[in-house]
C-alpha positions as CSV (number, residue, x, y, z in Angstrom):
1,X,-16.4,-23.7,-10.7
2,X,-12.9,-23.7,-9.8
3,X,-10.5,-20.5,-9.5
4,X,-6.9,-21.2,-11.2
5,X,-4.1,-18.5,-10.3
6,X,-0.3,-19.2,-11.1
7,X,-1.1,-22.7,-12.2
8,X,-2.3,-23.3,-8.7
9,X,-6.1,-24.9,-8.4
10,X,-7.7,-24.1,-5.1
11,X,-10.6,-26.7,-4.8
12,X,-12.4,-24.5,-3.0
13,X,-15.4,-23.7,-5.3
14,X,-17.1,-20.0,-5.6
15,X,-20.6,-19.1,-5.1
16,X,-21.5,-17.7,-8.7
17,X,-23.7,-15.5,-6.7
18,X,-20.3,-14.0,-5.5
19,X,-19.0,-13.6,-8.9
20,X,-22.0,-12.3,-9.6
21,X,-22.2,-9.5,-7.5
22,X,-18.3,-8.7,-7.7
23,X,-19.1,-7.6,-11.1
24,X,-22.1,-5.5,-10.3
25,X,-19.7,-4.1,-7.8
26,X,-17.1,-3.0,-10.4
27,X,-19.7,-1.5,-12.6
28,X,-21.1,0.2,-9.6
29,X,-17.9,1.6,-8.4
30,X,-16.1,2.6,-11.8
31,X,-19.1,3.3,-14.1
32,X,-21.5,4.9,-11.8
33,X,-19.5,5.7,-8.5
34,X,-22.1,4.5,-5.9
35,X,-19.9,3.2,-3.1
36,X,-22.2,2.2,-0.8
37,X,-24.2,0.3,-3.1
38,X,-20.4,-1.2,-4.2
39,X,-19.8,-2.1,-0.9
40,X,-23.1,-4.0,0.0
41,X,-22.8,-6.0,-3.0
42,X,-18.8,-6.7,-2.1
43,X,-20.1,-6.9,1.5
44,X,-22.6,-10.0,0.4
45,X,-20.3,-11.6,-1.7
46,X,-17.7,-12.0,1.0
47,X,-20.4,-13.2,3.4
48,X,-20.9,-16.2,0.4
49,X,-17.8,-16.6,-0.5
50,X,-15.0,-15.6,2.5
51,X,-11.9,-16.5,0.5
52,X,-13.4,-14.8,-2.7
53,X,-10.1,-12.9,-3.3
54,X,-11.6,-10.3,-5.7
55,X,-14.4,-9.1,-4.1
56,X,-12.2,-8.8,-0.6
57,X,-9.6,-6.5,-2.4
58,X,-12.4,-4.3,-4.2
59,X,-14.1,-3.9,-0.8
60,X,-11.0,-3.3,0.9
61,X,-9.9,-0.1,-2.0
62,X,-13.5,0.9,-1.5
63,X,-13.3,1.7,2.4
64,X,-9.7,2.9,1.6
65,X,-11.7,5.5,-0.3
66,X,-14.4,6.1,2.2
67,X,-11.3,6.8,5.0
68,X,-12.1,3.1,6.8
69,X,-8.8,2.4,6.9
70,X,-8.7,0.0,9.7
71,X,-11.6,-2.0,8.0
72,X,-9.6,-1.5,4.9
73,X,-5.9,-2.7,6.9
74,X,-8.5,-6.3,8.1
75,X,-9.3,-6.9,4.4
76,X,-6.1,-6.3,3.1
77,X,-4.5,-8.8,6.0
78,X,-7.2,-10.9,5.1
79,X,-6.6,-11.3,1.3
80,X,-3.0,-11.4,2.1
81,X,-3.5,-14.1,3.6
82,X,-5.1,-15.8,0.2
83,X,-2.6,-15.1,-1.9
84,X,0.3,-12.9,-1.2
85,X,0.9,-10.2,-3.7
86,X,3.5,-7.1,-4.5
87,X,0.0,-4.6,-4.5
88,X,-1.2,-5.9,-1.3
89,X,2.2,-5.2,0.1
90,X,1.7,-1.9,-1.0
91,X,-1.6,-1.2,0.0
92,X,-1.3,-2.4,3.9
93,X,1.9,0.0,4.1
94,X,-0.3,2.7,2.9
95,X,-2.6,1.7,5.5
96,X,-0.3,1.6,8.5
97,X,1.3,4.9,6.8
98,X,-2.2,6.4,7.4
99,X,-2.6,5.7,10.6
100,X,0.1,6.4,11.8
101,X,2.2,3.5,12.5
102,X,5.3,4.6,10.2
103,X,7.9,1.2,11.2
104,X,5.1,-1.1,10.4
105,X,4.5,0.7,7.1
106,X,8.4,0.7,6.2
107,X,8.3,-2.9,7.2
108,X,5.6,-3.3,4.5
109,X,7.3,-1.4,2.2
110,X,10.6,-3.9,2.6
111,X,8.0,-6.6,1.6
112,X,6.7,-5.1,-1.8
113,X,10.3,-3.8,-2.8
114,X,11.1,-7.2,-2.1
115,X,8.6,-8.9,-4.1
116,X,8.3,-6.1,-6.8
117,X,8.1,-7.9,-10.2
118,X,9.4,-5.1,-12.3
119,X,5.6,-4.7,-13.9
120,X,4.2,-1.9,-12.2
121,X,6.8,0.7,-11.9
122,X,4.1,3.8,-10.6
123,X,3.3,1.5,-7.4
124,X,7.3,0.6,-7.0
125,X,7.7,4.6,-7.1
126,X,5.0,5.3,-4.6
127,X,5.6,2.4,-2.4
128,X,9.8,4.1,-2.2
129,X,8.1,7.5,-1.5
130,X,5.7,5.9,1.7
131,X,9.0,4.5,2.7
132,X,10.7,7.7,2.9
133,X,8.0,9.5,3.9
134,X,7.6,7.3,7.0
135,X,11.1,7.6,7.9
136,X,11.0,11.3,8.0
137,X,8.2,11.0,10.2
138,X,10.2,9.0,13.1
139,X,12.6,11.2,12.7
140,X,15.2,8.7,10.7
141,X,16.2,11.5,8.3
142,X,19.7,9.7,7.4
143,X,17.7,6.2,6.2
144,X,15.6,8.6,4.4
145,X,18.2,10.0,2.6
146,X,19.8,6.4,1.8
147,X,16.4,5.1,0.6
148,X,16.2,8.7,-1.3
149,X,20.0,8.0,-2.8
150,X,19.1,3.7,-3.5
151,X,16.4,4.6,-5.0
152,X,17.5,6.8,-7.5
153,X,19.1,4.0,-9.9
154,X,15.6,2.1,-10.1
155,X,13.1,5.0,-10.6
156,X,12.4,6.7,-14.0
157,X,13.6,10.6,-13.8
158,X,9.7,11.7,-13.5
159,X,8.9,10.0,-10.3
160,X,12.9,10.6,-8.8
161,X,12.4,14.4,-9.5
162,X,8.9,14.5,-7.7
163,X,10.4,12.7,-4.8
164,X,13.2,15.0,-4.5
165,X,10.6,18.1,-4.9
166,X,9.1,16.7,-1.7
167,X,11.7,15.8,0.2
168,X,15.3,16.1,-0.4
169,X,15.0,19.5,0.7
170,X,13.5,18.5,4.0
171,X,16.2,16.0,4.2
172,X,19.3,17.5,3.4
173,X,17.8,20.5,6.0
174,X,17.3,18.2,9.2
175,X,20.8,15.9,8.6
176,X,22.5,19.3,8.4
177,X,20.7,20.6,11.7
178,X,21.1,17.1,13.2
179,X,25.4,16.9,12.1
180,X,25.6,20.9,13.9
181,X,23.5,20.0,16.7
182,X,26.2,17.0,16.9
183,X,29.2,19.3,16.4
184,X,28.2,21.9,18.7
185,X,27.5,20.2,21.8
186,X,24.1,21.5,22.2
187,X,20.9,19.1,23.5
188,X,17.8,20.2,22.3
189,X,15.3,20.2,25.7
């Protein structure tokens, strides 16, 4: 059996035993919410099939779930590394968001706003509002703001207005503070 993506053939073949227990997985996860029994069968099928793209993502969105984020961050990387996608962009930024490492995020972010197809516009919203998100939390409140006012063109009015519920007002709050603190002279010790 060979796996065909984008008109691409990768003559590696799969272990049906992989495809197999992907799909038990997926009923598992989404019909009867057992993740650990999930993640066993995801866990197997990787050990059969390494490159088995599905099974790595599923696995990878499963310990996302259970808060394994760093084991989720090594499968994403992993299945990046299979076949580059807008999602996966998405989902390591979220990862490095989560633990804390806000520019690796935003430089994740840059890669799925880069690559964004135009086909899932709720993951282009939420990958802009990780983006600002992580600015505020280095303390970059003016990029924020510009990401905040670029964005605006490109997201539908539901998803601009709950970005600017969340955040314009902490925005506009710290670039005022930030341009009197600049005015006045004063250091902050």
């Amino acid at each position: 059996m060979q796996n065909t993506a984008n008109n691409k053939i990768y003559t590696n073949v799969i272990n049906l035993q992989s495809e197999l227990l992907f799909r038990e997985a997926e009923d598992d996860l989404y019909y009867f919410n057992h993740l650990n029994i999930a993640a066993k069968k995801l866990k197997k099928a990787i050990e059969l099939t390494p490159f088995h793209f599905k099974s790595i993502m599923l696995y990878a969105d499963i310990c996302t779930i259970k808060g394994q984020i760093k084991k989720a961050l090594l499968l994403y990387l992993k299945a990046q590394k299979i076949k580059p996608e807008y999602r996966l962009s998405a989902c390591i930024a979220n990862c490095y968001y989560l633990l804390k490492e806000y520019q690796k995020s935003i430089e994740y972010c840059d890669i799925a706003v880069k690559n964004y197809s135009g086909y899932d516009f709720s993951l282009y919203s939420q990958v802009i509002e990780l983006k600002i998100n992580s600015f505020i939390n280095l303390k970059e409140y003016q990029q924020a703001y510009i990401t905040l006012i670029r964005s605006q063109n490109l997201l539908d009015p539901f998803s601009l207005k709950t970005i600017y519920n969340s955040n314009y007002g902490v925005l506009n709050e710290k670039i005022k503070l930030k341009k009197k603190l600049h005015f006045s002279g004063l250091k902050i010790v």
